[in-house]
VOGU-3710 file (C-alpha; in Angstrom, 3 decimals, decimal comma):
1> xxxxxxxxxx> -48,566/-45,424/-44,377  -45,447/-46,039/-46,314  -44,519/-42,387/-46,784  -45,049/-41,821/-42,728  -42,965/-44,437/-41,707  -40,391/-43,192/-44,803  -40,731/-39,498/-43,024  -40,410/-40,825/-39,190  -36,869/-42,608/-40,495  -35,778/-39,554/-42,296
11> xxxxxxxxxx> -36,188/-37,260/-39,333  -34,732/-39,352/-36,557  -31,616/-39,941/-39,142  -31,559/-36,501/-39,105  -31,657/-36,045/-35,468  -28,999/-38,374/-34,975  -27,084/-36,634/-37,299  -27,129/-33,605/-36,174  -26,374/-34,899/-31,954  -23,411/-36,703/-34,178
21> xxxxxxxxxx> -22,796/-33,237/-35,561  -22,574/-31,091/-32,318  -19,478/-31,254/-29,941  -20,021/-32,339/-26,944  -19,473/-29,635/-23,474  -16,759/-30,180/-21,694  -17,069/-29,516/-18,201  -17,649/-26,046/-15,907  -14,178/-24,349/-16,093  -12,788/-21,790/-13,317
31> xxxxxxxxxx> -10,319/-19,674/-15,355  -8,290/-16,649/-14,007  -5,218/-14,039/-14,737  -2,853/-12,684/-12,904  -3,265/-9,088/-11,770  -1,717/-6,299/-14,141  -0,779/-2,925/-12,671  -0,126/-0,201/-15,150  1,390/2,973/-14,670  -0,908/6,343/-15,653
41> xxxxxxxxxx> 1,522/7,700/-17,605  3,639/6,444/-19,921  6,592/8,596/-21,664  7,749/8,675/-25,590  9,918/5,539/-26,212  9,394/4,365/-22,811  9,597/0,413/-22,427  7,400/-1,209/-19,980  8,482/-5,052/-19,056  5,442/-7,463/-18,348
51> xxxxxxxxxx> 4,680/-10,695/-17,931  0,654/-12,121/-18,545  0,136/-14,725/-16,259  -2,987/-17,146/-16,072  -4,610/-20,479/-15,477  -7,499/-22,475/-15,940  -8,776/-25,578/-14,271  -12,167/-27,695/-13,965  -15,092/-27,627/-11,087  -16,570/-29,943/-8,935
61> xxxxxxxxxx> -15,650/-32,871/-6,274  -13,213/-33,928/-8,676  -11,594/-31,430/-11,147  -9,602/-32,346/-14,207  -7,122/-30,376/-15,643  -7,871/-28,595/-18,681  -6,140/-29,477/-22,316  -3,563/-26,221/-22,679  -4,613/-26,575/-26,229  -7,871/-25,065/-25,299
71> xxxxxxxxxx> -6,728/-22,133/-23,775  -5,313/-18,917/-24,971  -4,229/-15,585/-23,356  -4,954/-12,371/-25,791  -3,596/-8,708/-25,165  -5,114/-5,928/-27,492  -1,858/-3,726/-28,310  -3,126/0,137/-29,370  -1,309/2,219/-31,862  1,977/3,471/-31,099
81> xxxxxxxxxx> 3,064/1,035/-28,963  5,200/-2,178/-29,987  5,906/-5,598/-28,722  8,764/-8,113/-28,597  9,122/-11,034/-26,559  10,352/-10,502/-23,059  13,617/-11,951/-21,048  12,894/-15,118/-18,875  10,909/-18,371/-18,288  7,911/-18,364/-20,959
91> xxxxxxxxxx> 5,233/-21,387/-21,088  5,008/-21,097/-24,702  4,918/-18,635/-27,967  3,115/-15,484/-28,909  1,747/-14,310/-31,875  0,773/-10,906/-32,862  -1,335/-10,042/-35,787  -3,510/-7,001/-36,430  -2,863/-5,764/-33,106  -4,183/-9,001/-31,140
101> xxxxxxxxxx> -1,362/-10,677/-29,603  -2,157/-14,331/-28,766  -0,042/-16,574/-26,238  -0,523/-20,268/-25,753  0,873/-22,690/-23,632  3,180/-25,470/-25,035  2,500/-28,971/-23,865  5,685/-29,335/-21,631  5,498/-25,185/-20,965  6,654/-24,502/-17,328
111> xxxxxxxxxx> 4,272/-23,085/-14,705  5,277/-20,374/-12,200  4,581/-20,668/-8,831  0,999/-20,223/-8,254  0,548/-22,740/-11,046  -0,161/-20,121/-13,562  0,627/-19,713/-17,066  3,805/-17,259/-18,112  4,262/-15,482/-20,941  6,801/-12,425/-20,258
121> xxxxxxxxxx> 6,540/-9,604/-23,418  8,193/-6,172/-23,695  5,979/-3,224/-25,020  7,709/0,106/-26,155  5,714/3,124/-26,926  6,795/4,932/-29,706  9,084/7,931/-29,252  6,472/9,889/-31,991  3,758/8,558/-30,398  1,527/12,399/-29,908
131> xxxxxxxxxx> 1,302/13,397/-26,477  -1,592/13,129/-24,653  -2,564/9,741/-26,697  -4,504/7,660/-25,007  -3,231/4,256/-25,038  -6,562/1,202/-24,110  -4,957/-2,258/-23,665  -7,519/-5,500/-23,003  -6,239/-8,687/-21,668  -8,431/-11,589/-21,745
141> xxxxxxxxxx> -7,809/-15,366/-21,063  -10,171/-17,887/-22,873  -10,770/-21,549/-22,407  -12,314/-23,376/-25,945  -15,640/-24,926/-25,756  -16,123/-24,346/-21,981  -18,271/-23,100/-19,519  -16,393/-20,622/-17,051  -18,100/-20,385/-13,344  -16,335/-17,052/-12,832
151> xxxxxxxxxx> -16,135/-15,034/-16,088  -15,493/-11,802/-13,988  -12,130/-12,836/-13,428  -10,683/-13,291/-16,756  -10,581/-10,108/-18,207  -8,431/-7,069/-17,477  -8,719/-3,604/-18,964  -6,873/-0,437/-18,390  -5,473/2,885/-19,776  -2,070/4,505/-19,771
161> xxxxxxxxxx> -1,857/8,472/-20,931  1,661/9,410/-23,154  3,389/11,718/-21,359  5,938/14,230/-21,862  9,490/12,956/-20,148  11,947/14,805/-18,478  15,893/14,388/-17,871  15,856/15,668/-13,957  18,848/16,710/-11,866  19,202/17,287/-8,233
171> xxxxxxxxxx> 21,872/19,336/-6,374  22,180/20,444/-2,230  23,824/23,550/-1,496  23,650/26,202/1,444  24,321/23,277/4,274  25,046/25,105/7,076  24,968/23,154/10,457  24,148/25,837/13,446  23,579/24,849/17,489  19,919/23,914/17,195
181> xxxxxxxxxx> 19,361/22,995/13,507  20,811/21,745/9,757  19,538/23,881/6,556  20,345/23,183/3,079  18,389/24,004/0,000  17,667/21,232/-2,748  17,793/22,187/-6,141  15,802/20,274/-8,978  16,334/21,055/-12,455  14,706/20,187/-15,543
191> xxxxxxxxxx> 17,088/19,063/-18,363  14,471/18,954/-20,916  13,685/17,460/-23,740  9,844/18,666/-22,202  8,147/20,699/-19,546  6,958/18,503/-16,611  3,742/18,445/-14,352  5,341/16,355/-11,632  8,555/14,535/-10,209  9,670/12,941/-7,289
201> xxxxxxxxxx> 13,188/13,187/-5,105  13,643/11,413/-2,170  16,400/11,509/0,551  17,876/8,447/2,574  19,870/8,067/5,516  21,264/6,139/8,432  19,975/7,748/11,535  16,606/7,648/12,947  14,099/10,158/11,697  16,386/12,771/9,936
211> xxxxxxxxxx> 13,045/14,468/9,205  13,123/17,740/7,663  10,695/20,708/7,866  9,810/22,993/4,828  8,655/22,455/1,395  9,252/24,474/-1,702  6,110/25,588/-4,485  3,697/22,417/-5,253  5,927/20,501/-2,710  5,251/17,823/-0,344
221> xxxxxxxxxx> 6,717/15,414/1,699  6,035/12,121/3,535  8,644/10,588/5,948  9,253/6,830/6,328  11,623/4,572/7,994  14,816/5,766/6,572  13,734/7,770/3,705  11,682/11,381/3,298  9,792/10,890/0,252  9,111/13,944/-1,782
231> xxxxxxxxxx> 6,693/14,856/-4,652  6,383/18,309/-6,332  3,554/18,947/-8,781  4,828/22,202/-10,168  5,288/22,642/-14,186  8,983/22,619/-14,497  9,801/23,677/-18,328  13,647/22,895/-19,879  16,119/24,840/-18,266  14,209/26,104/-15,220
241> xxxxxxxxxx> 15,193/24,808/-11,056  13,153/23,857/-8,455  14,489/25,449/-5,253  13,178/23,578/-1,281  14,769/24,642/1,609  15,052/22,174/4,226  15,401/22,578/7,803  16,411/19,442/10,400  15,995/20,350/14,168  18,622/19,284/16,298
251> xxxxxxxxxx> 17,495/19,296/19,821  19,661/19,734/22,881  19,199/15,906/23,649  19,730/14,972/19,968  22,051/11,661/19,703  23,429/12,752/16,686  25,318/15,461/18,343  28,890/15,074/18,379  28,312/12,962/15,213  28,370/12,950/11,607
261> xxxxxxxxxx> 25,021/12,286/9,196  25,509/11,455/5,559  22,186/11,767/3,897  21,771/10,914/-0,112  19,486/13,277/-2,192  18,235/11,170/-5,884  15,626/12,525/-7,896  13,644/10,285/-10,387  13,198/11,547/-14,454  9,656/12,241/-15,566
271> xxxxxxxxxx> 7,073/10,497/-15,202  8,219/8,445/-12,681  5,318/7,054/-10,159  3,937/4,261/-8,183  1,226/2,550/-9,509  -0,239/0,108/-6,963  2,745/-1,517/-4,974  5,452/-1,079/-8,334  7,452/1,652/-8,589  7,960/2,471/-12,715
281> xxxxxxxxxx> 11,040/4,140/-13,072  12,053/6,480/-16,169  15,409/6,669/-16,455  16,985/9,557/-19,295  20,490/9,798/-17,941  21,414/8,438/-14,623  24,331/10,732/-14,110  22,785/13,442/-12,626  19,478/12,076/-10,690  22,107/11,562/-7,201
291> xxxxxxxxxx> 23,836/13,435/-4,703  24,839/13,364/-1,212  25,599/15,899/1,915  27,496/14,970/4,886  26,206/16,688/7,939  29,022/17,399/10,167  27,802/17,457/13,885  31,014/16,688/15,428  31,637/20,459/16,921  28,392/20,539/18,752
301> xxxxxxxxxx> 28,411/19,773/22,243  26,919/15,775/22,856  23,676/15,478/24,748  24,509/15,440/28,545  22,711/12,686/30,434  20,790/14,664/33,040  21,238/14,048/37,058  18,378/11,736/38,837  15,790/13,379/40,552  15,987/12,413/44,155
311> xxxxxxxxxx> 13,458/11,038/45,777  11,131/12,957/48,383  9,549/11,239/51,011  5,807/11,871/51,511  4,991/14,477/54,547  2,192/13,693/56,962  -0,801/15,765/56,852  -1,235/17,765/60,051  -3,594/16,925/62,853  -3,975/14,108/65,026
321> xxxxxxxxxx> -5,031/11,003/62,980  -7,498/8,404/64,453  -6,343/5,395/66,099  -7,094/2,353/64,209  -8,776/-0,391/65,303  -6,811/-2,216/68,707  -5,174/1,010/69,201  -6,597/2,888/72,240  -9,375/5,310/72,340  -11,419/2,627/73,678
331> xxxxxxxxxx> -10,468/-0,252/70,983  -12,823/1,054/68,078  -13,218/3,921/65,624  -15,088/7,090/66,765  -18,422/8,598/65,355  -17,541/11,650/63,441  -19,460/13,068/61,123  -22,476/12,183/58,739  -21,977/8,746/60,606  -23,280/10,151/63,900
341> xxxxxxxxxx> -27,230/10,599/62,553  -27,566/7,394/61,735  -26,238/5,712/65,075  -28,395/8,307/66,777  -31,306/7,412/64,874  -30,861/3,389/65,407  -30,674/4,318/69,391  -33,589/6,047/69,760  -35,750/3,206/67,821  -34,478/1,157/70,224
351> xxxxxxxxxx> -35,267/2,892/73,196  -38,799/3,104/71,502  -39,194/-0,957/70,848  -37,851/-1,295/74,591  -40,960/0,973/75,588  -43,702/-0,953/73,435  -42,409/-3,838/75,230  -43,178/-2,547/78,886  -46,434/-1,523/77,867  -47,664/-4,851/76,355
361> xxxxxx> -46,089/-6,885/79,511  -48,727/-4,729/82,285  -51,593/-4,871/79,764  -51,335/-8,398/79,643  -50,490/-8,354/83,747  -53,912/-6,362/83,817
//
């Protein structure tokens, strides 16, 4: 008896012990990042500017914020690609060991607009870094001891490709402005250091649709509000040019007639793309990715406004046309036509019910 009741103390001390022991939950979190959008390609030595952004707040009727303490931001950094912290606003320090790079919020750390956590970073990728490498980042946001709702949204993956780069030049030559149309011919050339797949040129101007017709080899083009847009995916090794001859129509009614149309030509080096709504931009040397061409329409004869139409009246069909109602031939419309059964039809059923009628009045006379 003495031993059970020595056992039943023992094991609720340990029970109590061990609830003592074991943390207690905090409540359901809801914990989020920012959206990251990450070019394909990225070139030898390139450096890509980023900021991590993300948040984390309780559930329920009446959410609490959550301790910043508890909550970290993590971005795996592959081989061959560095980091240093980046330019602006940060809500607190990063740490990067083993190629885990771990950002938490300070106590007094500022928020950006959305309420989100900040933590800008630079990442460079090595200028030996092999071509072709394949470069997996993973960006994760964790809250301590708590239960996220939504644990879909607090992750981010993605994979970049190092890519040869390419110092790219653009030129115009052969303008020639005729009666009824502007050529020129574009000329890309590759500067080296490495052969590329694909680049991109565009052309901007002041006029309304200064669109252009014909494309060169693994050329095309899209047009835009002030701007053609043009992307050739043609291997372009060092030293080699690129030629696309361009042709504007200039109708007789053009309003750029008697005019004159500057129009700058820019090419961007490679790789150069969009990636989702950002536009990464590798620049190698800037001093020979613009040009310009002034087309000189002032000799061609301005659009003449052309003479109004004048107005003709609408002739009468022949034939006499039937008087309308009130208007002689007997003060009604005449019968002509398919309309002429049915009248005749309605007549003679009368004449017949008028008949019937006789009939019955000297049968009942009889």
């Amino acid at each position: 008896m003495i031993l059970r009741r020595f056992a039943s103390v023992l094991g609720l001390s340990l029970v109590l012990a061990g609830v003592a022991a074991t943390p207690a939950h905090a409540e359901p979190v809801h914990s989020g990042l920012g959206e990251i959008i990450a070019p394909a390609e990225f070139p030898q030595g390139y450096l890509w500017k980023i900021n991590l952004r993300g948040g984390a707040g309780g559930t329920g009727a009446d959410p609490q914020p959550v301790d910043r303490s508890r909550v970290s931001i993590t971005l795996t950094i592959p081989d061959g690609v560095t980091y240093a912290p980046g330019e602006g606003t940060t809500s607190g320090p990063c740490d990067l060991a083993d190629g885990l790079l771990t950002c938490r919020p300070s106590e007094d750390g500022p928020v950006d607009q959305f309420g989100w956590y900040i933590f800008p970073v630079e990442l460079r990728v090595g200028e030996d870094t092999p071509l072709g490498t394949r470069l997996p980042f993973r960006l994760n946001l964790d809250v301590e001891d708590g239960q996220d709702t939504f644990p879909n949204d607090n992750t981010r993956t993605w994979t970049s490709t190092v890519a040869g780069s390419a110092d790219m030049g653009v030129a115009v030559k052969d303008l020639v402005v005729a009666e009824d149309a502007v050529t020129y011919t574009v000329v890309l050339h590759n500067y080296g250091p490495q052969t590329t797949t694909k680049y991109t040129y565009h052309e901007t101007y002041s006029v309304t649709n200064w669109h252009g017709t014909g494309v060169g080899p693994g050329a095309t083009c899209r047009f835009t509000a002030g701007k053609n847009q043009c992307t050739v995916r043609q291997a372009l090794a060092p030293g080699q040019e690129s030629e696309i001859k361009r042709t504007v129509p200039i109708p007789a009614n053009s309003k750029w007639r008697g005019t004159k149309v500057p129009v700058e030509v820019y090419v961007y080096d490679s790789p150069a793309n969009f990636a989702g709504s950002e536009w990464f931009v590798n620049t190698i040397n800037p001093d020979n990715d613009k040009t310009s061409y002034v087309a000189d329409l002032t000799a061609l004869a301005p659009p003449t406004t052309p003479s109004p139409t004048p107005s003709v009246s609408p002739s009468s069909p022949g034939g006499t046309a039937a008087p309308a109602p009130g208007e002689g031939g007997g003060g009604g419309l005449p019968i002509t036509g398919s309309a002429t059964l049915p009248v005749a039809v309605t007549g003679l059923g009368l004449l017949l019910a008028g008949a019937a009628a006789v009939l019955v009045a000297r049968r009942r006379r009889a």
